[in-house]
N, C-alpha and C positions, 0 to 999 in steps of 0.2 A: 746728510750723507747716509747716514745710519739709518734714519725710515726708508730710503730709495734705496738700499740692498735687501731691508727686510724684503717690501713689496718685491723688487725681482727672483728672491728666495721664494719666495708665495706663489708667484707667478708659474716659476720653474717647476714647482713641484704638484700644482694643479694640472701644468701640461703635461707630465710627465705621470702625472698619475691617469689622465682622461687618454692620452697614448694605451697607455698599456690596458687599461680595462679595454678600450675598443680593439687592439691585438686578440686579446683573450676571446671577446664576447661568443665566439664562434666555438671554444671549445670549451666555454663554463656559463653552465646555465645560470647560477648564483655566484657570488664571488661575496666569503662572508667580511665584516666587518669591524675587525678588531676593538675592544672596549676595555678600560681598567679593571681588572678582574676582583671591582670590591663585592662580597656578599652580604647585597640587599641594597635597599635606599632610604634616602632621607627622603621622606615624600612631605611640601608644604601645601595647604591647602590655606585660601582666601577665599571668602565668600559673605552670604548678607544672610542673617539671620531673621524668619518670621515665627509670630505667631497664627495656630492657622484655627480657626473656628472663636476664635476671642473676644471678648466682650469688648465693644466698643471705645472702654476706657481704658482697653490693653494697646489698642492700635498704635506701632512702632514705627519709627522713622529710618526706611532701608538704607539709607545711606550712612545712618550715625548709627548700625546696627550689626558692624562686621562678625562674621565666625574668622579662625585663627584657630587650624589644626596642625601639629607638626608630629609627625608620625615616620617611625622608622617599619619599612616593611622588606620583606626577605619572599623572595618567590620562591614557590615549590612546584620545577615544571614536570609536566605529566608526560615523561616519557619523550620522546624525539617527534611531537603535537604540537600543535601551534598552543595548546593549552595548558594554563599554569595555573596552580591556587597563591594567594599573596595571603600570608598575615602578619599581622605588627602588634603596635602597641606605640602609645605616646600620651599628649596632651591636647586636649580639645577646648575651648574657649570661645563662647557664644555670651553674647551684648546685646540687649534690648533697652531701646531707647524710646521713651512715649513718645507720643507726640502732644499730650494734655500731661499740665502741669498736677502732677500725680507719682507716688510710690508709693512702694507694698509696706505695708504696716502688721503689728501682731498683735491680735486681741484674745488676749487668755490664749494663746495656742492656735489662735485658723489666723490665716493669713485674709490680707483685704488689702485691695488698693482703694488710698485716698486720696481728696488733693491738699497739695501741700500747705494752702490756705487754713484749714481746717488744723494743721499740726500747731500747735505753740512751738516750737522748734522754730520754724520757718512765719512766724507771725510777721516778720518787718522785715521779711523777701521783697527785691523791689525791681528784679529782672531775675529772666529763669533761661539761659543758656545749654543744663541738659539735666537730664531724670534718667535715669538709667538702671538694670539691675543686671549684674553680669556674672555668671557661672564658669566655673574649671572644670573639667573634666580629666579621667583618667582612662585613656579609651583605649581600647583591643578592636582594632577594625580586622576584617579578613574580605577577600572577594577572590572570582574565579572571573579570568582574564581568558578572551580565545585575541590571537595576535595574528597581523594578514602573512606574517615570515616566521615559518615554525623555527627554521635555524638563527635567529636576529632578532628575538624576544625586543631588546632595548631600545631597537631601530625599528618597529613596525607601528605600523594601527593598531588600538586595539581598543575591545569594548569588554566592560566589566562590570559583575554584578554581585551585591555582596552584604553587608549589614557592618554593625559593629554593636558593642556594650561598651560605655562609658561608666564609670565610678564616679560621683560627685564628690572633690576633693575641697568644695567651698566656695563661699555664693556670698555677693554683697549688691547695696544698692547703693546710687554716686550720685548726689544732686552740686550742681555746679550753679551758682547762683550770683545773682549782686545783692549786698545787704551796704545800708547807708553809704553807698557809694567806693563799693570794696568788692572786690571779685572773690568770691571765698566756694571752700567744695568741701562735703560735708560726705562720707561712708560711713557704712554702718553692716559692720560680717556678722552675717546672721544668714539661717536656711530655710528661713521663712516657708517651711513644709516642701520648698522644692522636689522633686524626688528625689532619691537617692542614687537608682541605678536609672540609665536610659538604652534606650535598644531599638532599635530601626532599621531599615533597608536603606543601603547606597547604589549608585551605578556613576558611571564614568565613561568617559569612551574620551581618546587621543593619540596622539601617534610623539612617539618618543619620548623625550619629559616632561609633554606639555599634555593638562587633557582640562575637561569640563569635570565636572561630577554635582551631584545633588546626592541631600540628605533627606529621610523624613520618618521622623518617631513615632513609633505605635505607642509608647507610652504616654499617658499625662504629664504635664510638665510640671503639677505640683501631687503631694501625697494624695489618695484619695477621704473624701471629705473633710477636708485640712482648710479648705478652703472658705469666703465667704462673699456673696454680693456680685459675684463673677463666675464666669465660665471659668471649667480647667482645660484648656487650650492643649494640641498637642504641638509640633515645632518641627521645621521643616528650614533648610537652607540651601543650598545652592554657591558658587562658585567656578573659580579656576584654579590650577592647582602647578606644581612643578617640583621633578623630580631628580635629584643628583645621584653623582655617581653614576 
């Protein structure tokens, strides 16, 4: 009884809503669209992390590879324009997963990937389930937003282009493995010359909370000549994203 008053409550107030806009439509070109009046958003970002120009024994597994950004962003709109600048700040989290049974190691100070056969750590590994090395960040994103409804920023299309700085807040590698017949995972926090700061262009385009966006870093992904036996790769991701509030 209770769900079949909701739905005619629902019903009622669809039609009564689709009434009255179609009364109006002849004497209001827009009719705007009331929203909770929080200022700014929670923006979450999903997507798959690469390496992009990377030595062959960096090559990552996209799907055991996700980014994980949560960023709060506050718009600053440009006047009574469909254009606005967005800046935030939050945390950023990017996972690379090999696909060769291999992790970063430190010799005397330069980083190098080997495989894990080669480690006495991992001598009587007897199945290799994941290798991983996974970063946090501390990120200031910012972008310039133009929307297809200057007056309904929240409710329109929109396409955006932008950058961000991230702060490396700390870096580990996860090998998940079987040893004598025992499922056991092994981390080890360390910053294996990672960089420090990261900095790149973004863009996005979607309409209301929902949108696409890509990343991709002009920096190095680890120090410069920190490195050994490998390319220093730069990094690039991709995703979907959703917005509250």
């Amino acid at each position: 009884m209770k769900q079949a008053f909701l739905v005619l409550l629902f019903v009622g107030v669809v039609s009564t809503t689709w009434a009255q806009d179609t009364k109006d439509a002849s004497s209001t070109a827009y009719r705007y669209t009331p929203s909770p009046d929080f200022p700014g958003s929670i923006t979450i970002d999903y997507g798959l992390s690469y390496f992009d120009d990377n030595s062959a024994i960096m090559d990552v597994k996209p799907w055991k590879s996700p980014t994980l950004n949560i960023y709060y962003m506050y718009p600053f709109r440009m006047g009574a324009s469909r254009f606005s600048f967005n800046a935030g700040a939050g945390i950023g989290t990017e996972k690379y997963s090999f696909n060769s049974p291999v992790t970063f190691v430190d010799n005397d100070g330069i980083t190098e990937v080997d495989s894990l056969t080669k480690i006495p750590f991992f001598e009587n590994i007897s199945g290799l389930k994941k290798t991983q090395v996974v970063v946090n960040y501390f990120d200031i994103p910012i972008e310039f937003r133009v929307h297809s409804r200057k007056n309904d920023h929240k409710r329109s299309w929109f396409l955006a282009v932008g950058g961000k700085v991230g702060f490396r807040m700390g870096s580990k590698t996860k090998v998940v493995y079987e040893e004598f017949d025992s499922k056991k995972k092994y981390k080890n926090l360390y910053d294996y010359n990672i960089s420090a700061v990261r900095y790149g262009a973004s863009a996005r385009i979607g309409v209301g909370p929902f949108s696409f966006w890509g990343y991709y870093g002009f920096n190095s992904f680890f120090a410069n000549d920190k490195v050994s036996g490998i390319n220093n790769p730069n990094t690039f991701s991709f995703g979907i994203s959703l917005s509250t509030f």
